[in-house]
LOVEXFI-839255 format. One record per atom (N, C-alpha, C, O, CB): z, x, y. Coordinates in steps of 0.02 Angstrom, whole numbers, plus 50000, padded with zeros to 5 digits. Glycine has a CB too. Layout:
# residues N
ZXY ...
END
This chain:
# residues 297
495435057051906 494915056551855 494395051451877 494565045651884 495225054551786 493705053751889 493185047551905 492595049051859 492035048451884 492915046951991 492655051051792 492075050451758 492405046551731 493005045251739 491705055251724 491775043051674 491835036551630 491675038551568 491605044251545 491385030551650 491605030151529 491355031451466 490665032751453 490435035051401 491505026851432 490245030551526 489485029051492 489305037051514 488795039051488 488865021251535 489675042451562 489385047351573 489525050851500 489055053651471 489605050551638 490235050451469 490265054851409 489755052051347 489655056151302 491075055151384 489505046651341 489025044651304 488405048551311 488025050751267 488945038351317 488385048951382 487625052451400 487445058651369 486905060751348 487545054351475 488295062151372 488435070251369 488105070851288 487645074451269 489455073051379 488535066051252 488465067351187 487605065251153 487335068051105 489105062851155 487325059451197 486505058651172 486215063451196 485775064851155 486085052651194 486185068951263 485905074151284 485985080151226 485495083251209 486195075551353 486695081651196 486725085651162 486515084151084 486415088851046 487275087751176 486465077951066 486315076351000 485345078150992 485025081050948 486595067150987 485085074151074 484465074151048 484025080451078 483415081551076 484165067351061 484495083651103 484235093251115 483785093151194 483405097551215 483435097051027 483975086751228 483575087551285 483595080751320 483625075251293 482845089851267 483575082251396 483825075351444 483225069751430 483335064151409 483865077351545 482585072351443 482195068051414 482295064451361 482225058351368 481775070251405 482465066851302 482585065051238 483065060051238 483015054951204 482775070351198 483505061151275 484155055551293 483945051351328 483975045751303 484775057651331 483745051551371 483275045851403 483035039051368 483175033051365 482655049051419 482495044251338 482135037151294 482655034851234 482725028851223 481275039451250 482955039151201 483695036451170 483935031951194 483855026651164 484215040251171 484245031951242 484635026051287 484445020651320 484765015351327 484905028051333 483755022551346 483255018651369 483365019151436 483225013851463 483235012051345 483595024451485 483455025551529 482965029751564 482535032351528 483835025851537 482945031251641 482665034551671 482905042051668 483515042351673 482655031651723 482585048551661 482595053151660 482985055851724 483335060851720 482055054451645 482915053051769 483355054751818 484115052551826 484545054951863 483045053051868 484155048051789 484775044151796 485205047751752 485775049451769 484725036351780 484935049151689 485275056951651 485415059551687 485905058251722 484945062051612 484915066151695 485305071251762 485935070651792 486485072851777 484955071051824 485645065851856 486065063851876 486715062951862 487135065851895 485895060951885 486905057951802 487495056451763 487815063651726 488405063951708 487255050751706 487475067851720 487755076051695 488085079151756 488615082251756 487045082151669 487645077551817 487775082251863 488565080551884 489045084151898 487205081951923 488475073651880 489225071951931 489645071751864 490245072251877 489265062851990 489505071151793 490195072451762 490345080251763 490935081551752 490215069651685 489885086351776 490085092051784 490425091651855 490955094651858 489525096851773 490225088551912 490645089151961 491345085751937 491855089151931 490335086152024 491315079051925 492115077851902 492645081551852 493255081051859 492105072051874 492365084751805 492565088351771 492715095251789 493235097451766 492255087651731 492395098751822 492345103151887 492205109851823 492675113151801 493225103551955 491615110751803 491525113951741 490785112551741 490585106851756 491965111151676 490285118251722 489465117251704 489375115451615 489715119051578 488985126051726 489125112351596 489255109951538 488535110151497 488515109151437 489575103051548 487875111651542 487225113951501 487095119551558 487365119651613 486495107351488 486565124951528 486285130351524 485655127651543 485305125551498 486355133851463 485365127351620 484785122551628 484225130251663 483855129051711 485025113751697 484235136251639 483895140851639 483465142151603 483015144951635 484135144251640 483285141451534 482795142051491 482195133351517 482105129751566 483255142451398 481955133951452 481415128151432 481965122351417 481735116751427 480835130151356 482485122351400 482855115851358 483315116451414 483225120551458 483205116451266 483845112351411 484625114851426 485065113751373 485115108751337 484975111451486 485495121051372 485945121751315 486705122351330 487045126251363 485745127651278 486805117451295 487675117651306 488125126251314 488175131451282 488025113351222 488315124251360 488775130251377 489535130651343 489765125351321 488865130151457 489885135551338 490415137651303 490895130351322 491065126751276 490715145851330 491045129151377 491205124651382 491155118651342 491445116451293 491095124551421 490525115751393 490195111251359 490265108151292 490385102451273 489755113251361 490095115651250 490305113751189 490975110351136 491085106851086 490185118051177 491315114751194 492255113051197 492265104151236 492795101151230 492835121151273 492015102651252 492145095451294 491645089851277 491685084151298 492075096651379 490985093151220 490785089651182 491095086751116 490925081451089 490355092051175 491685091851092 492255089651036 492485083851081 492235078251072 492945096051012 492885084651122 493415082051154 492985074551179 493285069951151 493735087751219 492655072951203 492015066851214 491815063951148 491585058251156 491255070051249 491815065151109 491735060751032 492305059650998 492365055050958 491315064450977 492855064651016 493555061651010 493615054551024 493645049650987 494015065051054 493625055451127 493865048951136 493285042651131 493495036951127 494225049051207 492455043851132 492105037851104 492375034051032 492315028151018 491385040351093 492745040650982 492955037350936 493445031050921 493475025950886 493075041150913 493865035250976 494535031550998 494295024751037 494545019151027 495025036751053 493835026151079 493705018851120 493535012751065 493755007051069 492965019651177 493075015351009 492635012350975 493105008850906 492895004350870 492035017850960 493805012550901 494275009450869 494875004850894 495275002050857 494465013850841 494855004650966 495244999351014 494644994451027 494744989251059 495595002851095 494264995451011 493634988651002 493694985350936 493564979350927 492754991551002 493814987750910 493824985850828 494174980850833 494084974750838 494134990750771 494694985350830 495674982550827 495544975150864 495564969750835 496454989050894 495404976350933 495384969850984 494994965550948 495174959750952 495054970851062 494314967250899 493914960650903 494564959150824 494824953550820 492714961150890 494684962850786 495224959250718 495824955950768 495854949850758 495674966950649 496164957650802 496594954550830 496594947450848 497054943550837 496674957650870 495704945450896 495714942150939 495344935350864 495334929250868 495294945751018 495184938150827 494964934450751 495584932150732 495544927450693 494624939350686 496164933950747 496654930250715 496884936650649 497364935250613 496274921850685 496594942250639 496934947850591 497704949550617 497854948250675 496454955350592 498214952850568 498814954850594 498464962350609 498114965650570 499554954050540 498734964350695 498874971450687 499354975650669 499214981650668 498804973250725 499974973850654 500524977050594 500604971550546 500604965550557 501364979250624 500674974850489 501104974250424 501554977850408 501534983950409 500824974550376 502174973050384 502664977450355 502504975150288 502324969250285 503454976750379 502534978750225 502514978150157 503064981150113 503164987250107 501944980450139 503354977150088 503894979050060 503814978049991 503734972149976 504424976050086 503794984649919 503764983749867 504194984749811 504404990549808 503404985449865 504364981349769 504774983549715 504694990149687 504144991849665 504704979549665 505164993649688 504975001649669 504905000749584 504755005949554 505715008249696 504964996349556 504684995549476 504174993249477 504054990749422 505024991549428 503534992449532 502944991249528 502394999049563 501784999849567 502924983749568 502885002649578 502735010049592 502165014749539 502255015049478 503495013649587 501655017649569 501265018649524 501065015049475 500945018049423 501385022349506 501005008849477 500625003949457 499795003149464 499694999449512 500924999349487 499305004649441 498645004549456 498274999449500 497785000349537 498395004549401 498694992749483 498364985249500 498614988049579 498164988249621 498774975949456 499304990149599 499404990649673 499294997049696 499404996849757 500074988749695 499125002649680 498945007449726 498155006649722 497895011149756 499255014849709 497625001949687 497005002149694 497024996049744 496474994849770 496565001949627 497474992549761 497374986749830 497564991949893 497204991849943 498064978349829 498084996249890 498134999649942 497705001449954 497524998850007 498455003249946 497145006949923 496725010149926 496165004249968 495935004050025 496605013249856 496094999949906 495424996149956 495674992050025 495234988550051 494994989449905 496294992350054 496694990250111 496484992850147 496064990450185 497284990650117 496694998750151 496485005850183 495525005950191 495295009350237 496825013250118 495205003550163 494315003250183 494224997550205 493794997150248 493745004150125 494524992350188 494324987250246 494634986250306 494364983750355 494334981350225 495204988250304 495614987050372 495854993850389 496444995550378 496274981650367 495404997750415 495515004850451 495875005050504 496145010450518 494955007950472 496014998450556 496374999950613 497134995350583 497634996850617 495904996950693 497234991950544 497884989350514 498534996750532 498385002650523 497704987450411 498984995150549 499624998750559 500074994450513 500364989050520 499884999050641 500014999750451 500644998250406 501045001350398 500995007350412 500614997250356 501654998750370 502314999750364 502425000650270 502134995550251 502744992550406 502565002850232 502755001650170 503495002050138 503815007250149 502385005450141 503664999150116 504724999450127 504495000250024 504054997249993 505494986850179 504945004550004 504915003449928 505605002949927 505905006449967 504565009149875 506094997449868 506674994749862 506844994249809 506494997949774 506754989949885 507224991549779 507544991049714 507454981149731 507384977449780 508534996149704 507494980549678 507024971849656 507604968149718 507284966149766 507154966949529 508324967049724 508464963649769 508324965949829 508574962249872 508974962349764 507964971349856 508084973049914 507494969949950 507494968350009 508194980149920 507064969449916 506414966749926 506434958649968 506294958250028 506084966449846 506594953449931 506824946349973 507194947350027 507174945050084 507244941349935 507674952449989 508154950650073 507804954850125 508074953750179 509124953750075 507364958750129 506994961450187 506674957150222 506674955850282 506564965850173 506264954250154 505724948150177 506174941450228 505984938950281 505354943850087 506624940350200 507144935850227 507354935250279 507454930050310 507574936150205 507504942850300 507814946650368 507204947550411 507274949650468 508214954650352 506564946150386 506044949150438 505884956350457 505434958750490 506204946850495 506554959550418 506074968350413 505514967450382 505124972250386 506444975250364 505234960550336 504544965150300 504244958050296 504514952950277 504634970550207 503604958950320 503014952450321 503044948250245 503144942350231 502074956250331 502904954250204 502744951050138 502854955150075 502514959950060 502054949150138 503394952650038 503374957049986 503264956849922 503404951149901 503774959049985 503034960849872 502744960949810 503284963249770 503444969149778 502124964949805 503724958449709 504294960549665 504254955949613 504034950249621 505004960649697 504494958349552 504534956549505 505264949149529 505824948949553 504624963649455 504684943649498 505074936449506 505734935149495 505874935849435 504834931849466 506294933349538 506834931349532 507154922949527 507044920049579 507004934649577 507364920549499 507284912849482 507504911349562 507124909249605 507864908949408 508084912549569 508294911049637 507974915649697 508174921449698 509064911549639 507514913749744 507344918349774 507614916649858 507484920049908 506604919349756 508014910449854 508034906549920 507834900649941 507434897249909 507814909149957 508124898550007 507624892250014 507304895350081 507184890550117 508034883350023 507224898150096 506844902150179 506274906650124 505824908150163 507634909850250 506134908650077 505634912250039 505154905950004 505314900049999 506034917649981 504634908849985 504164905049956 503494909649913 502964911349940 503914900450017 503644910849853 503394915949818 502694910549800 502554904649811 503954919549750 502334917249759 501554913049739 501384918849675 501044923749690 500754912949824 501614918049611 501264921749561 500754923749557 500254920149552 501244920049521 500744932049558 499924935849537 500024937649484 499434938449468 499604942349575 500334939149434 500404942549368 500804940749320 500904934749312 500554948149373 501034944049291 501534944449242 501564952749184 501124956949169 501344936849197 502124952249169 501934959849130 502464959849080 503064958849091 501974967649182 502334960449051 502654960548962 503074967348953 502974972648983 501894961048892 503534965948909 503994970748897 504434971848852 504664967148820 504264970948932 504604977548841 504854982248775 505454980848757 505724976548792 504884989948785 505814983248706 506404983248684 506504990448678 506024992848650 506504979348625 506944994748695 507095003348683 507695005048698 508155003148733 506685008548724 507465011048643 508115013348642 508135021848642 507555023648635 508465010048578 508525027148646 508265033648658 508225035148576 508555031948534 508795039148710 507695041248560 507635042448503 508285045448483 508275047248425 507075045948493 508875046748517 509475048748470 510145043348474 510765043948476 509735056748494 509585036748473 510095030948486 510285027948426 509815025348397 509845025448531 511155027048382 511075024048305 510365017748306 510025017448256 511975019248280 510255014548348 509775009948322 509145012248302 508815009448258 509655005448364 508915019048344 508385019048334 508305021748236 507745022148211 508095023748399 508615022448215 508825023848136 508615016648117 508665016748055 509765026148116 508415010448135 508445004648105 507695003848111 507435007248155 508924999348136 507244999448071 506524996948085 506504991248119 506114989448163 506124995848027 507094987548086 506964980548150 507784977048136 507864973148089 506064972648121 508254978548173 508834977548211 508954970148214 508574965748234 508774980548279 509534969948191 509544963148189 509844961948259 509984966348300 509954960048126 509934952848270 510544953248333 511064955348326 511284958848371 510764948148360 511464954148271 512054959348264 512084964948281 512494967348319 512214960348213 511474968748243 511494977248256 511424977948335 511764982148363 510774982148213 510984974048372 510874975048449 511684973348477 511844976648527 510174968948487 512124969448456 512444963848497 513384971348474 513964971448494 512334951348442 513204973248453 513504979548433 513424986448451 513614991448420 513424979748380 513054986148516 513084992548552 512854990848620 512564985448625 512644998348519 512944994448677 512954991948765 512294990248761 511924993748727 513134998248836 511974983148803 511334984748833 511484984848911 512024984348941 510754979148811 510964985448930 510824986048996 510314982849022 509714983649010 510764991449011 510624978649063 510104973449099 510014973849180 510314977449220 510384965649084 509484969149190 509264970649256 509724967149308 509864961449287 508524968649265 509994968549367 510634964549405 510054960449439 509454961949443 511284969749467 510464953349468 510204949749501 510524948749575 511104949949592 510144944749462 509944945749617 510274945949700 510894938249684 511394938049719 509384943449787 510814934149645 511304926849643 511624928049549 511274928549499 510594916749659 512254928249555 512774929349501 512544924049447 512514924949386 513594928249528 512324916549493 512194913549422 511504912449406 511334907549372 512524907149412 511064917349431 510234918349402 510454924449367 509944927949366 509474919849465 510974927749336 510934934449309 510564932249222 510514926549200 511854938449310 510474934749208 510254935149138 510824937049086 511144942249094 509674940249133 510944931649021 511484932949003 511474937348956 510964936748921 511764928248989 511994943848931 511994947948884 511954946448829 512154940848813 512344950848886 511644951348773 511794949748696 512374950548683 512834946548676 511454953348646 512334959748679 513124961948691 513674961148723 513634960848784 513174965948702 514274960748694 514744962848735 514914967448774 515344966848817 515054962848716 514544973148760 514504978248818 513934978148846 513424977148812 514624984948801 513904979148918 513324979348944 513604981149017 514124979249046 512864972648931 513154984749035 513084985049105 512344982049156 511804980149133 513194992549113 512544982549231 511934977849259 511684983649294 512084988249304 512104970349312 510884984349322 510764989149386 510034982849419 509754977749398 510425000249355 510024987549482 509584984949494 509074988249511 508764988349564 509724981549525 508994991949448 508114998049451 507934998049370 508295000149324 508285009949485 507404995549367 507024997349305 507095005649280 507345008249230 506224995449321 506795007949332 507025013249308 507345017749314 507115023349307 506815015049298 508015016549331 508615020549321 508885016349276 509445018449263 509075022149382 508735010249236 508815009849183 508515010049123 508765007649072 508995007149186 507795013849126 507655016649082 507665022849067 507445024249011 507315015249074 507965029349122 508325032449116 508995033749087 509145038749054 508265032649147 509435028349103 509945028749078 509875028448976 510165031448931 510335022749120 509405023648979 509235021848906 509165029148859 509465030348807 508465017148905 508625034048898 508495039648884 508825043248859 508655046748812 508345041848917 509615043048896 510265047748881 510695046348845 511245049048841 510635049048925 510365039748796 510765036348749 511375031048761 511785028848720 510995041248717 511295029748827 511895024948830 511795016848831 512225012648844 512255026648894 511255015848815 511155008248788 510465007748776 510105012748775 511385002048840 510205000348765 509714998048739 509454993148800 509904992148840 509874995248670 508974990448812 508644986948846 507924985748847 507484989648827 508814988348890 507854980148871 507184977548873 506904978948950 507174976849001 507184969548851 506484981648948 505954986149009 505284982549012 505024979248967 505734995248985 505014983649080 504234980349085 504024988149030 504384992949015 503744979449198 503004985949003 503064990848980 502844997349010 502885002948986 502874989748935 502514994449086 502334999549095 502875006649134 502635011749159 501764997149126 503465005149131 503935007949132 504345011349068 504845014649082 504185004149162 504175010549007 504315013348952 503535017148926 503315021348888 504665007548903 503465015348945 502705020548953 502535026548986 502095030448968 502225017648983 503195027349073 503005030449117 503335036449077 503855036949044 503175028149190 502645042349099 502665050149072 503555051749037 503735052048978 502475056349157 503905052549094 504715056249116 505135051749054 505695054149044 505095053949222 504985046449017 505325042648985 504845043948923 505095047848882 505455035449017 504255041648908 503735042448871 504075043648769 504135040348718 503295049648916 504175050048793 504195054748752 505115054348713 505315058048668 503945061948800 505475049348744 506165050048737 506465043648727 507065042348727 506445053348793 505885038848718 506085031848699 505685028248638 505155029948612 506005027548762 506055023448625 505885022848535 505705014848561 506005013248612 506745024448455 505345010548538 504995004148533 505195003148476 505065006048423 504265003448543 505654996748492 505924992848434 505644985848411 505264981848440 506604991748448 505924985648355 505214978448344 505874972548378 506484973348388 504814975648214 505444967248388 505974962248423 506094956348400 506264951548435 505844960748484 505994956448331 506124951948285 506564947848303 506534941648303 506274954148232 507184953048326 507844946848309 507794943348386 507974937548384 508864950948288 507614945448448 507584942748508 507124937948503 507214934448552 507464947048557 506684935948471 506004932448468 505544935948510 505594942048504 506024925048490 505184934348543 504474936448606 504934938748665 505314935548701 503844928248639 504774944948661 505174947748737 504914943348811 504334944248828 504914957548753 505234939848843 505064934948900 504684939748948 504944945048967 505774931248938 504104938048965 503654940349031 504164940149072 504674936849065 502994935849058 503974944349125 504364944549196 503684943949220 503194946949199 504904951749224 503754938449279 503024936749345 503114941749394 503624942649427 503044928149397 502474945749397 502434947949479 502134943649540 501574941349549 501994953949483 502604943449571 502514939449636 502394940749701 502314946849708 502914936749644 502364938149746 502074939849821 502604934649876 502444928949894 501054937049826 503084937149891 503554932749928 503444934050005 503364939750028 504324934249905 503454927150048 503544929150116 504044921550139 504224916750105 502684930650161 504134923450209 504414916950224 504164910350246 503694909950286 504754918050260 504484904850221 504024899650221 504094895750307 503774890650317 504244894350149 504524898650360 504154897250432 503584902450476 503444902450536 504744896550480 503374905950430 503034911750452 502224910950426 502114910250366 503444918550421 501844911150457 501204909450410 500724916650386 500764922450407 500644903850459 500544915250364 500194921250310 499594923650347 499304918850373 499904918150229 499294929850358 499004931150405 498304932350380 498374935050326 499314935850439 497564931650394 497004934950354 497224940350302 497084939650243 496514938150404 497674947650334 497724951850304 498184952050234 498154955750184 497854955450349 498604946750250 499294946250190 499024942350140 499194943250081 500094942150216 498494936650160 498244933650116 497564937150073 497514936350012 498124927850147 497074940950112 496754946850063 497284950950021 496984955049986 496344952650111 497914951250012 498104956149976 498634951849923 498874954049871 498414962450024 498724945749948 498984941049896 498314941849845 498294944349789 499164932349929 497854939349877 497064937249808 496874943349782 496554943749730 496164933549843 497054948949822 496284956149781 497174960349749 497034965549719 495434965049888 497674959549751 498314959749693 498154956649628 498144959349573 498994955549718 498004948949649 497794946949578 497244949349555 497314951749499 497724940649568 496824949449572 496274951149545 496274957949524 495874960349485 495794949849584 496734960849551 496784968449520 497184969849468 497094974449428 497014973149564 497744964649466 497934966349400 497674960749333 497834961249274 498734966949406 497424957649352 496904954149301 496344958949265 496174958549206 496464948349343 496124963249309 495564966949281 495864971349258 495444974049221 495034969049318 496654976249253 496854980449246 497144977349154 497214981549109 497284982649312 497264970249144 497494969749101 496834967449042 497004966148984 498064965849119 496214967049057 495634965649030 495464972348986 495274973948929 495104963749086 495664975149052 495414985249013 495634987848950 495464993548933 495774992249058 
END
């Protein structure tokens, strides 16, 4: 192979501006030095690539086929330029991101993905979705740069979280649950049938039951599923007693007897010998800011 980049450049200003001359003063060269530069990439290529018989020269069948293929790879060159100058700035070229799958279809985080994706076009990401403990211990283990989960008191001493949110949450129960027959449930009436709470990664950060029956998971929503099918009661973020598949099959109880259902914080955990990169730290700040404006609306 002995053609280059500046001959396939040529190829593509000859064919953009309908004539070697035309490319010329485009580029700011000599009219001959075009030519020239056509002639020997048709010799290297070993293929005629303009139609220099009429008044113009017109790309030939070829040509046309190897004019795709030449803006291909200028594209490609022009995105290993990119990459190199974010790299050599100090940007990460991978991320691993690891998210709580109870922050899944969440608006505040698939509108940061989205704007991730337009500012950092050459970024190579990774996205891991987990159930709330799986999340630290990734981050922990170094499968995942940085992860976004609903706050755990104990998160470690190798982690180091930084609050973007918080999100408020329900009390429910399925509409063919005895409670939902009640307007506002006392603790007794709650403390008298299973709830279901969220499991924790450390036994003594668990959250303690009302009930005597209760079971633990560690998915929002496979336990607001479960809620659905009538087998207990629990307190849910809301935008998970909200989501469509549950919607329609869960009852909002008043929470009188609990007092103020406790916020759960959304957080941004990474490890604290690891430093935070341009890219992890744009998505720590435009997280918050996204779900700030999401909760204004």
């Amino acid at each position: 192979m002995r053609w280059n980049l500046d001959q396939l450049e040529i190829l593509i200003a000859c064919a953009e501006r309908g004539s070697f001359s035309a490319a010329a003063r485009h580029l700011g060269r000599a009219q001959s030095a075009i030519s020239t530069a056509i002639a020997h990439l048709e010799t290297d290529l070993d293929c005629q690539l303009f139609d220099r018989t009429g008044r113009m020269p017109r790309l030939t069948e070829a040509g046309e086929a190897l004019l795709h293929e030449a803006r291909a790879v200028i594209r490609q060159c022009q995105r290993l330029e990119s990459r190199a100058r974010a790299i050599g700035q100090g940007e990460e070229a991978r991320l691993v991101l690891a998210i709580d799958e109870a922050l899944v279809e969440m608006p505040p985080v698939d509108e940061t993905l989205e704007a991730l994706a337009g500012h950092y076009p050459a970024l190579q990401l990774t996205l891991l979705y987990g159930a709330q403990g799986d999340i630290a211990g990734w981050v922990e283990d170094r499968t995942a740069d940085l992860g976004i989960l609903l706050r755990q008191q104990d998160q470690g001493p190798l982690l180091e979280g930084i609050r973007i949110a918080h999100l408020q949450q329900a009390l429910v129960v399925s509409r063919h649950h005895p409670l939902a027959e009640l307007v506002a449930p006392s603790t007794g009436d709650l403390a008298g049938h299973r709830q279901l709470l969220i499991a924790s990664r450390s036994e003594g950060d668990a959250w303690q039951p009302l009930s005597a029956q209760f079971w633990r998971l560690n998915s929002f929503y496979s336990m607001a599923e479960l809620v659905t099918r009538g087998l207990g009661w629990a307190l849910v973020p809301q935008h998970i007693a909200q989501y469509p598949p549950f919607r329609a099959d869960l009852i909002h109880l008043a929470s009188d007897a609990l007092g103020t259902p406790p916020v759960i914080e959304v957080e941004t955990v990474s490890r604290r010998d690891s430093g935070r990169g341009p890219i992890a730290q744009w998505l720590q700040r435009t997280l918050g800011e996204r779900f700030r404006d999401h909760r204004l609306r």
